[in-house]
C-alpha positions in Angstrom: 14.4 -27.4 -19.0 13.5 -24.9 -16.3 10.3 -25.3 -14.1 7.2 -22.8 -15.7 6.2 -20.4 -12.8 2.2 -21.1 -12.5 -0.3 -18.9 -13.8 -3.5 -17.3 -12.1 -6.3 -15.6 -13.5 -10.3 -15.2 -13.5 -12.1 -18.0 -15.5 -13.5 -14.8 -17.7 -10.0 -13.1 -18.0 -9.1 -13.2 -21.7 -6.9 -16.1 -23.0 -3.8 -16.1 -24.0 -1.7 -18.7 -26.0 1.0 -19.0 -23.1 -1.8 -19.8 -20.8 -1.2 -23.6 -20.9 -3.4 -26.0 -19.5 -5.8 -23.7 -17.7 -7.4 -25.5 -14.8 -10.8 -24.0 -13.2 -10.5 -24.6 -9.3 -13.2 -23.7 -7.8 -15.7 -25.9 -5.7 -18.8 -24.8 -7.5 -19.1 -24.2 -11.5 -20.2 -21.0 -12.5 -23.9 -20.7 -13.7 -24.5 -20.3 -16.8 -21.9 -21.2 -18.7 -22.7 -23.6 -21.4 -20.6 -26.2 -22.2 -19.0 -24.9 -25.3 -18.3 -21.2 -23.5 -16.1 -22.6 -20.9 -12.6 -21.0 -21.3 -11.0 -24.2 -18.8 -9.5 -27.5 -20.3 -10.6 -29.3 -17.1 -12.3 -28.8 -13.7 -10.4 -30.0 -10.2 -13.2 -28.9 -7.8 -11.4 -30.6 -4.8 -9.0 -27.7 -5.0 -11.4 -25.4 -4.1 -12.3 -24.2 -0.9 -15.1 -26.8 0.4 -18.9 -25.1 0.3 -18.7 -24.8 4.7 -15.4 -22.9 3.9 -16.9 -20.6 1.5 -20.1 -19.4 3.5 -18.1 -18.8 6.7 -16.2 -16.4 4.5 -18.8 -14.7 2.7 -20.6 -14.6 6.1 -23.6 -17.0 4.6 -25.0 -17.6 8.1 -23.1 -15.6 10.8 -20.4 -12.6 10.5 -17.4 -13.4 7.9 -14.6 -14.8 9.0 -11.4 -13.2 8.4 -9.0 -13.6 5.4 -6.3 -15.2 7.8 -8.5 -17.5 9.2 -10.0 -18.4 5.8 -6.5 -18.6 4.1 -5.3 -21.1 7.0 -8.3 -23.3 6.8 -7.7 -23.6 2.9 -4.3 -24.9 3.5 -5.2 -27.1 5.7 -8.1 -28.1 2.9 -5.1 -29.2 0.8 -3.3 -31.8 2.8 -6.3 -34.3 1.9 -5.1 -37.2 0.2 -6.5 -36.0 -3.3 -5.9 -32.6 -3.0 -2.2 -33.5 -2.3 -2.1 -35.7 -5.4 -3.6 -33.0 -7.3 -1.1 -30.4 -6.4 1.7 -33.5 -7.3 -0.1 -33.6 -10.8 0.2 -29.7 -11.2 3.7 -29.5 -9.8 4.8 -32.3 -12.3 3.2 -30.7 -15.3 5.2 -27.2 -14.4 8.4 -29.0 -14.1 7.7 -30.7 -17.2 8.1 -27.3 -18.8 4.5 -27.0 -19.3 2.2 -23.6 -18.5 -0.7 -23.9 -16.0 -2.9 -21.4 -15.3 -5.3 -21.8 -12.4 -8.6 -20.0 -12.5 -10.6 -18.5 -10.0 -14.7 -17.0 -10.3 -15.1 -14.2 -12.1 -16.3 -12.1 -9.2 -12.7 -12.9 -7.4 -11.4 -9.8 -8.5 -8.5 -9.3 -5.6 -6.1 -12.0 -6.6 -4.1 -11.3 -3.0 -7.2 -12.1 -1.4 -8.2 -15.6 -3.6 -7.3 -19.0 -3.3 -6.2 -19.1 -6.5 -3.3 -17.1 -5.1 -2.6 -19.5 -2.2 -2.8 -22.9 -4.3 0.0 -21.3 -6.4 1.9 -20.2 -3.8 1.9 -24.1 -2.0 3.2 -25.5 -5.6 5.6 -23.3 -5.8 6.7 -23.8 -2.2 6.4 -27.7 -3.0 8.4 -27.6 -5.8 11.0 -25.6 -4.1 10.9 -28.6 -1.9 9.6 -27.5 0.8 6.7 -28.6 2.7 2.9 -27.8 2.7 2.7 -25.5 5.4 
């Protein structure tokens, strides 16, 4: 069985039946959701950029920082130990022949630009065997 390429979309993008398990990763849930309106089978937080990461970015306190410097931070956010065995889990579901879609906010509207975009891109590098890097 050949390895499913993984999926990214906006937690509000429609779903679609070859969506798969469709994981929401991001480190805060969004408001106002109830319950029985989220469009997610499960919530992995840790794979989301950490709060400090996020404000720096959005420029919270001081001037943004800059996409490059964001995206390397968020890679190194991932070599924790239970980000690492998250990514495992992912990588092992996709090579099980199973879909998995990871979802980003719904104001994330530039998926170049998204973390979304880089978690998928270190799973498929992983599972490629090559290292987190």
């Amino acid at each position: 069985m050949s390895p499913m390429p993984v999926r990214t979309k906006r937690w509000n993008d429609p779903t679609e039946p070859d969506d798969g398990f469709r994981l929401l990763i991001c480190r805060l849930r969004p408001r106002g959701v109830a319950k029985a309106k989220e469009t997610w089978d499960e919530w992995w937080q840790d794979l989301g950029p950490s709060r400090k990461l996020l404000d720096e970015f959005h420029g919270k306190e001081s001037r943004p920082i800059p996409w490059s410097a964001y995206a390397a931070r968020y890679l190194d956010e991932m070599r924790g130990p239970a980000q690492l065995w998250r990514i495992r889990d992912l990588r092992q579901r996709l090579a099980e022949g199973k879909a998995v879609t990871l979802l980003c906010s719904s104001t994330c509207t530039e998926p170049g630009r998204c973390h979304r975009t880089l978690l998928a891109d270190i799973i498929g590098r992983q599972r490629r065997g090559r290292a987190l890097s």
